[in-house]
C-alpha positions in Angstrom: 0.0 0.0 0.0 1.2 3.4 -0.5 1.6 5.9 1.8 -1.8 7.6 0.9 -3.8 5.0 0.4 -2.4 3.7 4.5 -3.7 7.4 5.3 -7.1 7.4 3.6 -7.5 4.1 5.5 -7.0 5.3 8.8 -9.1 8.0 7.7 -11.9 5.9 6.8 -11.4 4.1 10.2 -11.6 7.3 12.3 -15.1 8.2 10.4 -16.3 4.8 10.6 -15.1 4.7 14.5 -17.5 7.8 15.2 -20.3 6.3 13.3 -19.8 3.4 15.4 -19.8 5.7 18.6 -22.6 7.9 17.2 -25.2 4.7 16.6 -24.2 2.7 19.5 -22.9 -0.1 17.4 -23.6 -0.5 13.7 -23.1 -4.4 13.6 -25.8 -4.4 16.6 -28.1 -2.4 14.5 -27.3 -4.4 11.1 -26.0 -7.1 11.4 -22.8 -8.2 10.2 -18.8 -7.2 11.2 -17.7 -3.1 10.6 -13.8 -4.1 10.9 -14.3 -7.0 8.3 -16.1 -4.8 6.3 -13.5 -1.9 6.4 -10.8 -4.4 5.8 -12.2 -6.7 2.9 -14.1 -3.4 1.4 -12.3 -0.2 1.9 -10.8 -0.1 -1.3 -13.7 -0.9 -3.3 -15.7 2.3 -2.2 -13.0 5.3 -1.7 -14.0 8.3 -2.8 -11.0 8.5 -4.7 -9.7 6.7 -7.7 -11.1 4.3 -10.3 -14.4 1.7 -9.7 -12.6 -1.4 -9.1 -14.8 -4.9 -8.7 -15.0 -6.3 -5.3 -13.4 -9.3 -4.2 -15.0 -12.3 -3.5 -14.1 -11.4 0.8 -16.2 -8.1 0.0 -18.8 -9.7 -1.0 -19.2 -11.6 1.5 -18.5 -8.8 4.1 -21.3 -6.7 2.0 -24.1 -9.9 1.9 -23.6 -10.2 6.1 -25.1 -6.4 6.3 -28.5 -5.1 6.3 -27.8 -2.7 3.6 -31.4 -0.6 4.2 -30.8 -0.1 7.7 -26.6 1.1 7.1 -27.5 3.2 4.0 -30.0 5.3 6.9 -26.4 5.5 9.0 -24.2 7.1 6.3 -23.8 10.6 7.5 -21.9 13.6 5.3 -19.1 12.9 6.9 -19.1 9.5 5.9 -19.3 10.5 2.4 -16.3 12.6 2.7 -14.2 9.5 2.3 -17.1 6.7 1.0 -18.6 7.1 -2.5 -22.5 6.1 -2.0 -22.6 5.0 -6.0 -19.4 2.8 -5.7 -21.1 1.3 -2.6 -23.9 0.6 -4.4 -22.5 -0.7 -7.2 -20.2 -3.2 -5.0 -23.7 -4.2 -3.5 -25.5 -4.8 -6.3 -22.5 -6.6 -8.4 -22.3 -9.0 -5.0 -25.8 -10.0 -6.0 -27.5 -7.9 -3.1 -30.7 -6.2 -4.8 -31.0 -2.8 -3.5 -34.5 -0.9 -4.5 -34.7 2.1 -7.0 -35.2 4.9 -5.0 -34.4 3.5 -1.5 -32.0 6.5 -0.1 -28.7 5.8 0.8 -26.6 8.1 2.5 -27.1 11.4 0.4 -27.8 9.1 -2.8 -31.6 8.1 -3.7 -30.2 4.4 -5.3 -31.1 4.5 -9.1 -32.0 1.6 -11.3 -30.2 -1.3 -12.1 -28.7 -0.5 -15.6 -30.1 -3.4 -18.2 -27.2 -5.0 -20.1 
């Protein structure tokens, strides 16, 4: 990892740490495990750099989440460091169906593009 990408980690942590404090415990409230998530998905859903598919340890991460109930936990900043529409995307290409509409962070969750 480079230098940067070790900071906008412990970045990501910090934010995700006072989300944690903030709503008494996010895996509590939907299911699932934060620190695997940050670990296996981190890189997927930066706000910086390219979209990049998620690994198979994402995925799983992702499917062990109520994704409703932690889109209504994604404050602004959250979204500083997370990108909502990689987040989604990750979701839905890990097979999770996420409603049109349903509002995610900032982000109202558009339709599934036909291919």
């Amino acid at each position: 990892m480079t230098m940067m990408s070790n900071t906008s980690l412990a970045l990501l942590m910090m934010i995700i740490g006072t989300l944690i404090y903030n709503t008494n415990n996010v895996s509590a409230q939907c299911g699932g495990s934060l620190p695997t998530l940050i670990s296996e998905c981190s890189k997927f859903v930066q706000k910086t750099g390219p979209p990049i598919p998620p690994s198979p340890g994402c995925c799983a991460a992702i499917r062990s989440f109520d994704i409703p109930c932690a889109c209504k936990l994604i404050t602004k900043e959250v979204e500083k460091f997370v990108s909502v529409p990689k987040t989604i995307a990750v979701a839905r290409s890990c097979g999770l169906k996420l409603p049109a509409g349903m509002q995610c962070g900032s982000v109202r969750v558009p339709p599934k593009a036909m291919k």
